[in-house]
C-alpha positions as CSV (number, residue, x, y, z in Angstrom):
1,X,5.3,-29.6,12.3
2,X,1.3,-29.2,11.9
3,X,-0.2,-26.0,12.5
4,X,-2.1,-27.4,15.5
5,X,1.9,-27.6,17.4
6,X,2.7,-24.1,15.9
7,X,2.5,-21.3,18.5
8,X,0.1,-18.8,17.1
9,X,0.9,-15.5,15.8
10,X,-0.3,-12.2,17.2
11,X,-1.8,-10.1,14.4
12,X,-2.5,-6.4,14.4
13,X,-4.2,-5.2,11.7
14,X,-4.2,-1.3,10.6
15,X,-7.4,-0.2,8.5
16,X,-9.3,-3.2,9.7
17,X,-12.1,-2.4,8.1
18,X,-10.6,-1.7,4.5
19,X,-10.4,-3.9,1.7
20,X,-6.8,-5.4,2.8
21,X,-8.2,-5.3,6.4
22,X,-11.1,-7.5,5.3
23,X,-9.0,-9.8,2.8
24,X,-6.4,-10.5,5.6
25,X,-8.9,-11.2,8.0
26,X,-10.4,-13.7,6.1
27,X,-7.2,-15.5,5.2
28,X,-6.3,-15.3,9.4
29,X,-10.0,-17.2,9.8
30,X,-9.0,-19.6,7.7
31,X,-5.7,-20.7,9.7
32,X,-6.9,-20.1,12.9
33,X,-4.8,-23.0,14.6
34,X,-1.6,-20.6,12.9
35,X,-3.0,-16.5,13.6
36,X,-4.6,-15.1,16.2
37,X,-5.9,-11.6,16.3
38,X,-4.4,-9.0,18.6
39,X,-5.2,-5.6,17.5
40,X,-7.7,-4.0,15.2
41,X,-7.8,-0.4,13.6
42,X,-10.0,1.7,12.1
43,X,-11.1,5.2,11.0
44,X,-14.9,5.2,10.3
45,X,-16.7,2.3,10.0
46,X,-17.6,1.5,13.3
47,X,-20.2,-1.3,12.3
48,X,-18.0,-2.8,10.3
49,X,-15.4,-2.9,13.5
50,X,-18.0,-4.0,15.8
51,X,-18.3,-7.2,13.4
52,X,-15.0,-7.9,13.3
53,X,-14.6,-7.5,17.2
54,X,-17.6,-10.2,17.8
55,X,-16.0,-12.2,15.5
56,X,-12.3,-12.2,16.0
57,X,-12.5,-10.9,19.7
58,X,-9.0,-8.5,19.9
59,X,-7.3,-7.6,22.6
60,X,-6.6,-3.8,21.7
61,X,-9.0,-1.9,19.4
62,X,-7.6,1.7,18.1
63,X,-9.9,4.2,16.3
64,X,-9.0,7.3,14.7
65,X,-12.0,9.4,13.9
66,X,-13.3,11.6,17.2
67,X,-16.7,10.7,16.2
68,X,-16.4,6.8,15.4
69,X,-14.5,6.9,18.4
70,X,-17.4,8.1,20.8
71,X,-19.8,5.3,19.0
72,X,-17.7,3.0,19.5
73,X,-16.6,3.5,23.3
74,X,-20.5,3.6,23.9
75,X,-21.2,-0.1,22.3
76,X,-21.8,-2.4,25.1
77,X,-20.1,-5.0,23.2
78,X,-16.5,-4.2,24.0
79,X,-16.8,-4.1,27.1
80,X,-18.6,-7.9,27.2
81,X,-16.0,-8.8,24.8
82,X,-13.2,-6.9,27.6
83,X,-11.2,-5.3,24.7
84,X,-8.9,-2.1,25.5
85,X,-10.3,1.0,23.6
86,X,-7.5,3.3,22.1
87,X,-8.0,6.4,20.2
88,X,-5.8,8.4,17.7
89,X,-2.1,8.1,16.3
90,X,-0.8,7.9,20.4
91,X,-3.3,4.6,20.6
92,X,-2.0,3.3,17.1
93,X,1.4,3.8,18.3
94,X,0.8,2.1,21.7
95,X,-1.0,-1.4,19.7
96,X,2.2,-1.7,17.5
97,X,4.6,-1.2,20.0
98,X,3.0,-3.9,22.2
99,X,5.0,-7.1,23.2
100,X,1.9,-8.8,22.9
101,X,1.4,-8.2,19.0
102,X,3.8,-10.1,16.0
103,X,3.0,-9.1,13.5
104,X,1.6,-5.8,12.1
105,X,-0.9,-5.7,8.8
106,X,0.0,-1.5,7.6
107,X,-3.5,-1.1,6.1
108,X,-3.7,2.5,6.9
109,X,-4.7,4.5,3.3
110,X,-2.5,7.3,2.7
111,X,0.2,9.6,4.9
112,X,-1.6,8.3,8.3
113,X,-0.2,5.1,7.9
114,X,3.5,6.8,8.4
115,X,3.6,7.0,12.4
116,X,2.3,3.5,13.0
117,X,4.9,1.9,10.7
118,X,7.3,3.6,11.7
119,X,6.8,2.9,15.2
120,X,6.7,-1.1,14.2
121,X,9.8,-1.1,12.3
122,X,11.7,0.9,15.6
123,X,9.9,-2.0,17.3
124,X,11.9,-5.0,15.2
125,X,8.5,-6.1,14.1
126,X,7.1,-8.0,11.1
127,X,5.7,-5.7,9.1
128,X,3.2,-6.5,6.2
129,X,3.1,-3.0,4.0
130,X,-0.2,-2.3,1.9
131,X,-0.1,1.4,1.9
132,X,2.6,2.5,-0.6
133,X,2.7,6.4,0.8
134,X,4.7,5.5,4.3
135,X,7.5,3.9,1.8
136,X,7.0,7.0,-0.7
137,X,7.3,9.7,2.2
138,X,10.3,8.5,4.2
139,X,11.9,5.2,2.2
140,X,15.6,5.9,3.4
141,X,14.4,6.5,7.1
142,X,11.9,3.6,7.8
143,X,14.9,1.0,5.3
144,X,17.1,3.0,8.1
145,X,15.4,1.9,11.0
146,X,14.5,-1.8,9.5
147,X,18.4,-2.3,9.3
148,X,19.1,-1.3,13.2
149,X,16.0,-2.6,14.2
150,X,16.1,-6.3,12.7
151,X,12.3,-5.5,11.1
152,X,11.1,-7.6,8.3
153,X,9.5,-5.5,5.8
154,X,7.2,-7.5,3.8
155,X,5.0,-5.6,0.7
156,X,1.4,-7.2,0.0
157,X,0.9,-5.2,-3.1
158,X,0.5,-8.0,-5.5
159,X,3.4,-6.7,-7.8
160,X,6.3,-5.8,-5.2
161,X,4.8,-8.9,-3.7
162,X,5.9,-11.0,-6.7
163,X,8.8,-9.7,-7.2
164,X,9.5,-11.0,-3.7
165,X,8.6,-14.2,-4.4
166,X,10.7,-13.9,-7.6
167,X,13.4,-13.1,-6.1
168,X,13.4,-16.0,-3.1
169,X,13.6,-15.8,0.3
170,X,17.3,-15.8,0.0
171,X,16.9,-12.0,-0.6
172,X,16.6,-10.6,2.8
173,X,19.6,-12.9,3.8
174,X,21.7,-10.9,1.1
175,X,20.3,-7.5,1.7
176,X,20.3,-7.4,-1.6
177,X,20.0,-9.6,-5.0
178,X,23.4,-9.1,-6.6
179,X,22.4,-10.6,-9.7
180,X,19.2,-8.8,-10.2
181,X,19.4,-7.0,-13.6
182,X,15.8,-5.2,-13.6
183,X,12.9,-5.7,-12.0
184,X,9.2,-4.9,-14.3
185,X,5.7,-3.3,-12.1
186,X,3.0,-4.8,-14.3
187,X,0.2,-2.1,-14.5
188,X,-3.3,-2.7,-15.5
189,X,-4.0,0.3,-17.2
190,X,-7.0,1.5,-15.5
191,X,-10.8,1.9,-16.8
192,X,-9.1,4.3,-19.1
193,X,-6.3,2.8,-20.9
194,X,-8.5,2.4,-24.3
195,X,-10.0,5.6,-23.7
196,X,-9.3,8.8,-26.1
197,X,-7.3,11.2,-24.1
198,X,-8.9,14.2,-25.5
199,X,-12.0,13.0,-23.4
200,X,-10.1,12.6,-20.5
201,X,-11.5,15.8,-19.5
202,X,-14.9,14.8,-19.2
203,X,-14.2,11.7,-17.1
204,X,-16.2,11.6,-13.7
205,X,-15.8,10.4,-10.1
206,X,-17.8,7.2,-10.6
207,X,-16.2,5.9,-14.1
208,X,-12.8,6.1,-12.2
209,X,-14.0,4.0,-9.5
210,X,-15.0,1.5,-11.8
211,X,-11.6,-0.4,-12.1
212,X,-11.9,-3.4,-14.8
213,X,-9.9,-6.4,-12.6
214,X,-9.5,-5.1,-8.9
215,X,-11.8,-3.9,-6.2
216,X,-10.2,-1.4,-4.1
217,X,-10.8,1.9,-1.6
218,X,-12.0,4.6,-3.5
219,X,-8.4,6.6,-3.3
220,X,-6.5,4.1,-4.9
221,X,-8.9,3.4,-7.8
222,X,-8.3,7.0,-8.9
223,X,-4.8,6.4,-8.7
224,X,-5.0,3.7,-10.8
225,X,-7.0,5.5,-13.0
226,X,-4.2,8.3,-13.5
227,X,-1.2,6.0,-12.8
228,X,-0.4,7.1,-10.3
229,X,-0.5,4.3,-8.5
230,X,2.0,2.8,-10.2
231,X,4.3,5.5,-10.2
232,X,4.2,5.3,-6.4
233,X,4.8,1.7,-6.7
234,X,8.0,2.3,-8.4
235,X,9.1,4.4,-5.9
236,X,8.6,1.6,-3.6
237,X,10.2,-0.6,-5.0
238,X,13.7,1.4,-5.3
239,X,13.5,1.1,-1.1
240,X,12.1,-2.0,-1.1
241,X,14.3,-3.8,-3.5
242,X,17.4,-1.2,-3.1
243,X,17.2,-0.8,-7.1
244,X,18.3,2.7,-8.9
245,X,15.5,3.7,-11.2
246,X,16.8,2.9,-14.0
247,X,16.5,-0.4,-12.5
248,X,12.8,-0.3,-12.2
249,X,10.5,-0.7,-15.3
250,X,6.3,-0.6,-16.0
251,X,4.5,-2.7,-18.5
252,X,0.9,-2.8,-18.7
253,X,-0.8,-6.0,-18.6
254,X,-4.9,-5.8,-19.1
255,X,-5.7,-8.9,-17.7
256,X,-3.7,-8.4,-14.4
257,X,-2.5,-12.4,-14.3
258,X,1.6,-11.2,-14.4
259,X,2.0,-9.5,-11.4
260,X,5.3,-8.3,-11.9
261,X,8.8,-9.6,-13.6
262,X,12.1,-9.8,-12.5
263,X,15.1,-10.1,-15.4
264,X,18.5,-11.4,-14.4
265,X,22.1,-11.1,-15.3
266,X,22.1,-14.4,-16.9
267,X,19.0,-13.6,-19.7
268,X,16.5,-15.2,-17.4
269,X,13.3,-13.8,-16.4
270,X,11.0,-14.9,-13.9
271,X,7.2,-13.9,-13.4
272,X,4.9,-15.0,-11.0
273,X,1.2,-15.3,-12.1
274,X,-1.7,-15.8,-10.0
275,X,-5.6,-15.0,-10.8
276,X,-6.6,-11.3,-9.0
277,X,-7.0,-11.9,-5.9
278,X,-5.2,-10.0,-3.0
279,X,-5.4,-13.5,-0.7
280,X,-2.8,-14.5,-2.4
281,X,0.0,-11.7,-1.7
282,X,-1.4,-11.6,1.6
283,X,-1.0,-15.1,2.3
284,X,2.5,-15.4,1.4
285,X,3.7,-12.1,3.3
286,X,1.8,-13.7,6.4
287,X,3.0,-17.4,6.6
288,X,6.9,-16.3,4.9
289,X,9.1,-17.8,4.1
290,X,6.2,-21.0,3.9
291,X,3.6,-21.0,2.3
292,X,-0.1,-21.8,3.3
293,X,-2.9,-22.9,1.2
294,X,-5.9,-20.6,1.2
295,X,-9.5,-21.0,-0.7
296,X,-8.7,-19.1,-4.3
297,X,-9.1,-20.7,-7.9
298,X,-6.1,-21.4,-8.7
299,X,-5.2,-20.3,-12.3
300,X,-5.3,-22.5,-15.7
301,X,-2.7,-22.1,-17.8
302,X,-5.1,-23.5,-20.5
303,X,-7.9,-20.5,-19.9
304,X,-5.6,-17.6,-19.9
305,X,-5.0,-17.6,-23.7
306,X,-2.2,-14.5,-25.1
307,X,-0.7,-13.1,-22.2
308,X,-0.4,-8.8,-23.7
309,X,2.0,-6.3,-23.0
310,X,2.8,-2.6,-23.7
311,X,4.4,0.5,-23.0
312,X,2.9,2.3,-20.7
313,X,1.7,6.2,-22.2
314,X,3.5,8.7,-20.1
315,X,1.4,11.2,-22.2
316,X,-1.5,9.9,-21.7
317,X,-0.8,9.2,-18.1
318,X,1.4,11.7,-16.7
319,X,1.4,11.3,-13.0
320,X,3.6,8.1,-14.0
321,X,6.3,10.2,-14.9
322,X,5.9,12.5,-12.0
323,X,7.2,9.6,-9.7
324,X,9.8,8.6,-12.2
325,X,10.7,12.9,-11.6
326,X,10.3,12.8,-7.8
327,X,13.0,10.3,-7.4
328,X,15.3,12.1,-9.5
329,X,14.6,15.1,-7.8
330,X,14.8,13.5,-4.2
331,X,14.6,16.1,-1.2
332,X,11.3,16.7,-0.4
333,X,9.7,15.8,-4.0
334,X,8.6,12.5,-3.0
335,X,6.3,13.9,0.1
336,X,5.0,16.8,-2.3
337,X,4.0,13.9,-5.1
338,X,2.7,12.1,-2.5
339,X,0.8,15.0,-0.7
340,X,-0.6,16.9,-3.5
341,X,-1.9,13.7,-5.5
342,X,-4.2,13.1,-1.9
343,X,-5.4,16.6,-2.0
344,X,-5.8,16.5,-5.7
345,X,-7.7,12.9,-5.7
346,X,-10.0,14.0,-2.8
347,X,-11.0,17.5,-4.6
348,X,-11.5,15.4,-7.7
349,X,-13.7,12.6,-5.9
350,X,-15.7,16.1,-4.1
351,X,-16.5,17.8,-7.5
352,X,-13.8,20.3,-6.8
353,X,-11.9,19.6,-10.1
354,X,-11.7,17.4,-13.0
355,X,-9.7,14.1,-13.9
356,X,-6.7,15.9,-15.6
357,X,-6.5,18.4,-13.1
358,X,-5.0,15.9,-10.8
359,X,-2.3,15.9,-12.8
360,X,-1.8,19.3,-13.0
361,X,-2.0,19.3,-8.8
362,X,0.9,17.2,-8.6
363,X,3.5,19.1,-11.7
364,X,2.5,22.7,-9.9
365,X,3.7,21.0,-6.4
366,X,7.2,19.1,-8.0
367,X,7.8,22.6,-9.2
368,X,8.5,23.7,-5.1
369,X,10.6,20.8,-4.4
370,X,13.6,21.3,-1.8
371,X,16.7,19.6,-2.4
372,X,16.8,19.4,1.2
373,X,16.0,15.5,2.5
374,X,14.1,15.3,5.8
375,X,16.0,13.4,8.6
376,X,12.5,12.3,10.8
377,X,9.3,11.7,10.9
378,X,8.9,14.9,12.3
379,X,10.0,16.8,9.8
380,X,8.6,14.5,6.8
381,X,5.0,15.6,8.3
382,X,6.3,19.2,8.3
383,X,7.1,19.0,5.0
384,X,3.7,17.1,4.2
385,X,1.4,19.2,5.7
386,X,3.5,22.4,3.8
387,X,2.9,20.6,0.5
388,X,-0.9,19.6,1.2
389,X,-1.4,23.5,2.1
390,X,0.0,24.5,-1.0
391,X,-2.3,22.1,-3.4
392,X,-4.9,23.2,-1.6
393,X,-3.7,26.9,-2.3
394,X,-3.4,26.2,-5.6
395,X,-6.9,24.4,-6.7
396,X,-8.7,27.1,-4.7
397,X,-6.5,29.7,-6.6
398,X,-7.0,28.1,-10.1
399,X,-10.3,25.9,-9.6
């Protein structure tokens, strides 16, 4: 059947105007006969949003910041373009439960994202996860709700991605892959993975943002930076994937070409390799179980020369094995990693405190952890906003 005959699909995408926002949207503009946008989000950047509204004229536009939200409602463009101005979590949580919209893009950087997923999975919808923190606050509820809802969870990280594709579309017929023996998170290493650790202390906002393969928000290139990033990764993936830790390992790969490994029962291992380039998760977790072709190099096997791997440092880069602690903690210890690495990363990014003091953040936070597991999305943010109060307790206390 040709894309022209295919009914089109009604996107919504969360944190528009973010790096995944803009990457999907250009991968929608090039299959316009297949997607069709329905619903954009944002927080800040209303000209950005404007852009995007001329351009891909949605139905529904959400905005989340008071003040972006006045600019916004005051542009006589939306209401030439007759698009439906929403504001806040309640306007995020009206666009994904639409009957109008497919598909939802969960672009959203950080906690916010939580309600609006969660809302789309309740709804049975497709959902295409970006931001790792809804799946590292409340994994067993929102895999929960997937199950009785019939929602279709798909990652566009580039390494739970891959293991995706690894792992076949035969996967979410099984529920799970019975003959999965372990599944490897390929990590970068960060602008400081050749760097002497006893100058870690002198590292500064902008040589953290300066990430040697990926360009990303400014939050998540310090969490790659500490490893963090991965370590919330691998808590994805035991939800994702429904692996034990154990299950779930880290090697770090400079050039960022293996995006992740899966090892089976039988010796084999599979990898899938692609050049860095997030069009290419995206791509796949949009047109699944097909696959579409988009406009990205594709890689030559000749050019890529030694392919490198190595154990990742946990010395060096503790906030890994913070994660790797959370889940063996469980209760509330994945919202408190979560929590106080955002407070941490944002006083580090304002000046506050220093590179290794995110670290620091985090271990003082694990230390309050509550064997008690939340049961909704109520309490998780109860618990969330308890654990950011305390980091921010702390740096002011020790900063």
């Amino acid at each position: 059947m040709s894309e022209s005959t295919v009914k089109k699909e009604r996107i919504s995408v969360l944190g528009s105007t973010g790096s995944i926002g803009v990457s999907t949207l250009s991968v929608i503009r090039q299959h316009e006969q297949r997607f069709e946008i329905y619903g954009l989000s944002a927080h800040t950047n209303a000209a950005l949003l404007l852009e995007q509204c001329k351009q891909y004229r949605p139905r529904v536009v959400v905005v989340t910041d008071t003040k972006t939200f006045e600019e916004i409602s005051e542009a006589s463009l939306l209401s030439d373009l007759d698009i439906e101005l929403l504001y806040g979590q309640d306007g995020l949580r009206e666009l994904v439960s639409s009957e109008e919209t497919d598909t939802i893009v969960a672009g959203i950087t950080g906690a916010a994202g939580l309600e609006s997923t969660y809302y789309a999975i309740i709804e049975g919808k497709k959902i295409l996860v970006a931001n790792k923190e809804p799946l590292v606050m409340a994994g067993g509820l929102l895999t929960k709700a997937s199950s009785e809802s019939g929602a279709l969870i798909l990652p566009i990280d580039s390494e739970h991605n891959a293991i995706l594709q690894c792992l076949g579309t035969s996967f979410f017929e099984l529920g799970k892959h019975p003959t999965v023996e372990k599944i490897f998170l390929t990590a970068s290493g960060g602008p400081f993975l050749e760097r002497p650790i006893d100058t870690f202390h002198t590292i500064t906002p902008a040589e953290a943002l300066c990430h040697p393969t990926w360009t990303m928000g400014r939050k998540i290139s310090v969490d790659s930076a500490t490893m963090m990033n991965k370590g919330l990764e691998v808590i994805e993936a035991k939800f994702l994937f429904s692996m034990s830790p154990e299950q779930i390992g880290v090697i770090v790969h400079p050039k960022s070409l293996v995006h992740s490994l899966v090892q089976f029962i039988d010796g084999s291992t599979i990898a899938q390799l692609a050049n860095p380039d997030m069009s290419v998760p995206i791509s796949f977790a949009l047109a699944y179980p097909e696959r579409i072709k988009i406009n990205v190099p594709q890689l030559d096997p000749l050019s890529m020369g030694s392919l490198e791997f190595y154990k990742p440092d946990f010395g060096k880069f503790p906030c890994l094995s913070y994660a790797y602690d959370a889940l063996d903690y469980g209760g509330d210890a994945m919202i408190r990693l979560n929590a106080s690495n955002e407070i941490g990363v944002q006083a580090f990014l304002d000046g506050v405190i220093g590179f290794t003091d995110i670290a620091k953040v985090v271990a003082c936070s694990l230390e309050q952890s509550s064997t008690v597991s939340p049961s909704s999305v109520e309490e998780i943010l109860c618990q969330d906003a308890a654990a950011r109060a305390y980091a921010r307790e702390y740096i002011a206390r020790t900063s």
